[in-house]
N, C-alpha and C positions, 0 to 999 in steps of 0.2 A: 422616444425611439429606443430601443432595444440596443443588444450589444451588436457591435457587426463581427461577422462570421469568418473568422480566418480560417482560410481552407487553401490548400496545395493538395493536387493531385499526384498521387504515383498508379497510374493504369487508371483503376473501377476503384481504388483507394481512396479516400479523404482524409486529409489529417484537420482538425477541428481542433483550436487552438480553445484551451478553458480560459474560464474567464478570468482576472487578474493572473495574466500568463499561464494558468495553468498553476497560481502558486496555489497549497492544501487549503482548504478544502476541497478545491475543482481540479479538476485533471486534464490532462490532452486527451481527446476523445478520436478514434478510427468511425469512418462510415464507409460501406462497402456498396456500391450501386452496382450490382451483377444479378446472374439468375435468383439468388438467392440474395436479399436487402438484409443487411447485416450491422448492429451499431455493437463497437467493441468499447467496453467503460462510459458507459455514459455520466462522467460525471463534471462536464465542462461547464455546466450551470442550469440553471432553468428557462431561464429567457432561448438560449440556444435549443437547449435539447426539444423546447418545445416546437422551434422551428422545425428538427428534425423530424419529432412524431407528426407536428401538420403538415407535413409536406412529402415525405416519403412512408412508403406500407412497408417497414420494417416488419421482416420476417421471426428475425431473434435478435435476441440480444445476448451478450457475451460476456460473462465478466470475468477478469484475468485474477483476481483472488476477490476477500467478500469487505475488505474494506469499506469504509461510509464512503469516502471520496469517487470511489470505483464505483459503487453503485447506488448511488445517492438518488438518480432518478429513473430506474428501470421503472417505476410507478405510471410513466409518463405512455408508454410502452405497451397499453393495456392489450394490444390484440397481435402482439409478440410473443414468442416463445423466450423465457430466460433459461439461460443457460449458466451453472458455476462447475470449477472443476470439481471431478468426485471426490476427493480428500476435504472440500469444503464443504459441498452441498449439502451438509448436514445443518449447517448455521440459517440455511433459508427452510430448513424443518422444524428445528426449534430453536429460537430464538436465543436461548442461552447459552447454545454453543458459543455466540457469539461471544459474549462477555469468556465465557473457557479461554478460548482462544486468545484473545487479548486480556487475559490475565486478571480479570475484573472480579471476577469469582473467586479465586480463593485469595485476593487482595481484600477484597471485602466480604464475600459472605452470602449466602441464600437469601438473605433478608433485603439487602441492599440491590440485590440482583432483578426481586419482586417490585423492587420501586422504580429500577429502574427500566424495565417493561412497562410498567404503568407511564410513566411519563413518555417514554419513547409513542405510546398508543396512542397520546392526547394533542395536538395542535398547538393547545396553549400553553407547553409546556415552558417552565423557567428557564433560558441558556443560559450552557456554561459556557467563560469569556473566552478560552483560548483554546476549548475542542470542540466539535462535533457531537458529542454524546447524548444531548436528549432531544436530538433532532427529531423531527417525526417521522422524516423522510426513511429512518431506519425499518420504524414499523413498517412505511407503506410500498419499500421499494423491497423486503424480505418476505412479502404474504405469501409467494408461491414458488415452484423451481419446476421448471418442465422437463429440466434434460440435464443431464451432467458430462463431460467430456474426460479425456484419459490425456497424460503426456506422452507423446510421441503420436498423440492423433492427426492423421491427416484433413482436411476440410476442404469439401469441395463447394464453391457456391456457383461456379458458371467457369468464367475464364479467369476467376481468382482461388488461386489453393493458399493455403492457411496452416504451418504446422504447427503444433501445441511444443514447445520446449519444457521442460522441467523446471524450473528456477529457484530451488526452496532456499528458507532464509530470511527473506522478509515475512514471508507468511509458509505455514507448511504444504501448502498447496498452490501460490502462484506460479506463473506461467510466465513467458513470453511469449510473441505469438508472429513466428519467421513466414516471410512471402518470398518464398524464393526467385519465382518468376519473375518478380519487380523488384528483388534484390533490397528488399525492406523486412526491419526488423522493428518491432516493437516492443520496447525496454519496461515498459511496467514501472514499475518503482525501485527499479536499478536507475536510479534519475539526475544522476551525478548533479546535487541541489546542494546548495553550501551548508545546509543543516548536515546533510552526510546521508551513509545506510542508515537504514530504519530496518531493525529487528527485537524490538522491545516488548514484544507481546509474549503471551507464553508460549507460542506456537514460534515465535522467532529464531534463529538461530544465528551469532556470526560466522562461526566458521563457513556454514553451507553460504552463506550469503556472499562471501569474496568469491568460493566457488563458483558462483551463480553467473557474477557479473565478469570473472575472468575467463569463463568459457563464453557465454554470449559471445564477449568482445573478439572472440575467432573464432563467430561465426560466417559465411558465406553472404555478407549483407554489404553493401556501399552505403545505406541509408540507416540508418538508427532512429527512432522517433520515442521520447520518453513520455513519460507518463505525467511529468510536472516542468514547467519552466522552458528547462533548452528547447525541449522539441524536438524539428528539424536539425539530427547533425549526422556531417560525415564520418565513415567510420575511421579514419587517421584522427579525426579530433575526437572522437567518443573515446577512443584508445587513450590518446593523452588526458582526457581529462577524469577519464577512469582510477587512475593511479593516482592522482590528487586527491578526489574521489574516496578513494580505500583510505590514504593516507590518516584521515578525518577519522577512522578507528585507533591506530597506534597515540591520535593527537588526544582521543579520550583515556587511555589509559596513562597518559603522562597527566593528566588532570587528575585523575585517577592517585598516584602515583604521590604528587605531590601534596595531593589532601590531605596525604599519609606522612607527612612529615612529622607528624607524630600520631603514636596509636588510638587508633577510633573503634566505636561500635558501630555497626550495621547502621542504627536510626542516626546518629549524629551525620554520617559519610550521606544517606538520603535527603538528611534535610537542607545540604547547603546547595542543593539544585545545580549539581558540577555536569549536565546534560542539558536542562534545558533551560535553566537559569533559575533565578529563586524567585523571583515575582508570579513567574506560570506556575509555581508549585500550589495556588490558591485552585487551581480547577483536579478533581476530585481523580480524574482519567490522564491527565499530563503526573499528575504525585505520581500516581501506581507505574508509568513507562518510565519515567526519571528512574524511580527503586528496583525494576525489572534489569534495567538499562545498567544502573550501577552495580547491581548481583552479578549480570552476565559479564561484566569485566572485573569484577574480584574475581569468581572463578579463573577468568582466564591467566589473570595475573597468579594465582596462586598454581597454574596448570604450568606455569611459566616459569613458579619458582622466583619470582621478583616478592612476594608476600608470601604470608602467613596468616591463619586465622587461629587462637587461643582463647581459648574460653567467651567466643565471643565478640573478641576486639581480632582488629583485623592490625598487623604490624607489619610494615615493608622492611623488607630485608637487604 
């Protein structure tokens, strides 16, 4: 037997609970049953989502930035329209946007980039233990993009409207995606998840990212639905647990902070995994977001004025 399908309705709305809560790799997935059949992130599993391709003639599909999680089986989808927003839609063109974007390229190289296309293309490819990355699902869920969408787009599918919000920060082109009429918002990977924000790619950014999730959270919404874990919450508790939430950034640069109790180089501050821990530093794409992760908080610490960088070595002040 299959996984069972947790679903709650708001109007023509479904919220689709992924599979192990929605923790990453799967996501919480939206389905729209209106004029227009509509699945937004399909990324709750396989067992689900194929429930959803057998049983409903999804129109399009939506994906709220180009993450694996987000759209790990638009493949499933074969006689849908895919949709990414247009500051992405270039990653479902050429594939090595992809790795651009998520820092993989100039982390490692042209060479390494060819390999890993090749393995992405092949089924029986080797996993890595603690990401995503030479899934196949990447190749087969990025072959094509039929349509691209803009922020601040409005969407009509029947008696459901859909506005595209801007969110950037975790990725430079995600989205939220606000239903005003059912007073529902969908958080994406503003996911308030005890890992914290996720802006580690090249394309990431913190600063835009507090912005993102502190405007969302006054937005005109009673419902909140994220993209990993909580799910379902109301917007008084999204708000408090927003702030905890952020908090998980200040709590990295005291890690940060104190690595620095006495002066480091760049490689030594990367290799003690003070992000994602040191044991995940063995998978090839958790090293390069670890070293992304800890660059974009030296910066800020030196923006800040609590460090310094000299010839190299980084010293707190």
């Amino acid at each position: 037997m299959g996984p069972l399908m947790q679903r709650v309705k708001f109007g023509k709305i479904e919220w689709i609970q992924g599979q192990n809560q929605g923790h990453f790799p799967f996501c919480n997935t939206l389905l729209i049953q209106d004029g227009i059949k509509v699945v937004i992130d399909p990324g709750a599993g396989l067992e689900l989502m194929t429930q959803v391709s057998d049983h409903v003639n999804v129109d399009l599909v939506i994906n709220t930035h180009f993450h694996f999680d987000h759209i790990a089986y638009n493949y499933l989808f074969r006689q849908s329209k895919i949709y990414l927003n247009e500051i992405e839609g270039e990653c479902f063109q050429d594939r090595r946007n992809i790795l651009k974007r998520l820092g993989m390229m100039d982390f490692y190289g042209d060479e390494w980039a060819q390999g890993w296309l090749d393995r992405i293309s092949r089924p029986d490819s080797v996993q890595s233990p603690y990401s995503p990355q030479n899934r196949h699902e990447w190749w087969l869920s990025t072959e094509r993009l039929d349509g691209t969408y803009g922020w601040g787009d409005m969407m009509d599918f029947g008696a459901t409207k859909m506005e595209i919000i801007g969110t950037p920060g975790h990725s430079a082109g995600t989205c939220c995606l606000h239903f005003p009429d059912e007073g529902v918002l969908y958080t994406g990977d503003i996911d308030l998840t005890s890992f914290g924000p996720w802006y580690f790619g090249a394309d990431g950014d913190m600063e835009l990212f507090i912005h993102s999730a502190e405007t969302i959270a006054q937005l005109d919404a009673e419902t909140y639905i994220t993209g990993h874990e909580a799910g379902i919450v109301p917007r008084s508790d999204f708000q408090a647990g927003l702030k905890r939430y952020l908090e998980i950034i200040d709590r990295r640069d005291e890690t940060i902070l104190n690595a620095l109790a006495e002066p480091r180089p760049l490689a030594d501050i990367c290799s003690m995994g003070l992000i994602y821990g040191k044991k995940f530093l063995i998978d090839e794409w958790v090293r390069a977001w670890d070293a992304q992760a800890i660059q974009k908080h030296l910066d800020h610490l030196i923006t800040r004025g609590m460090i310094k960088c000299s010839d190299g070595i980084y010293i707190r002040i």
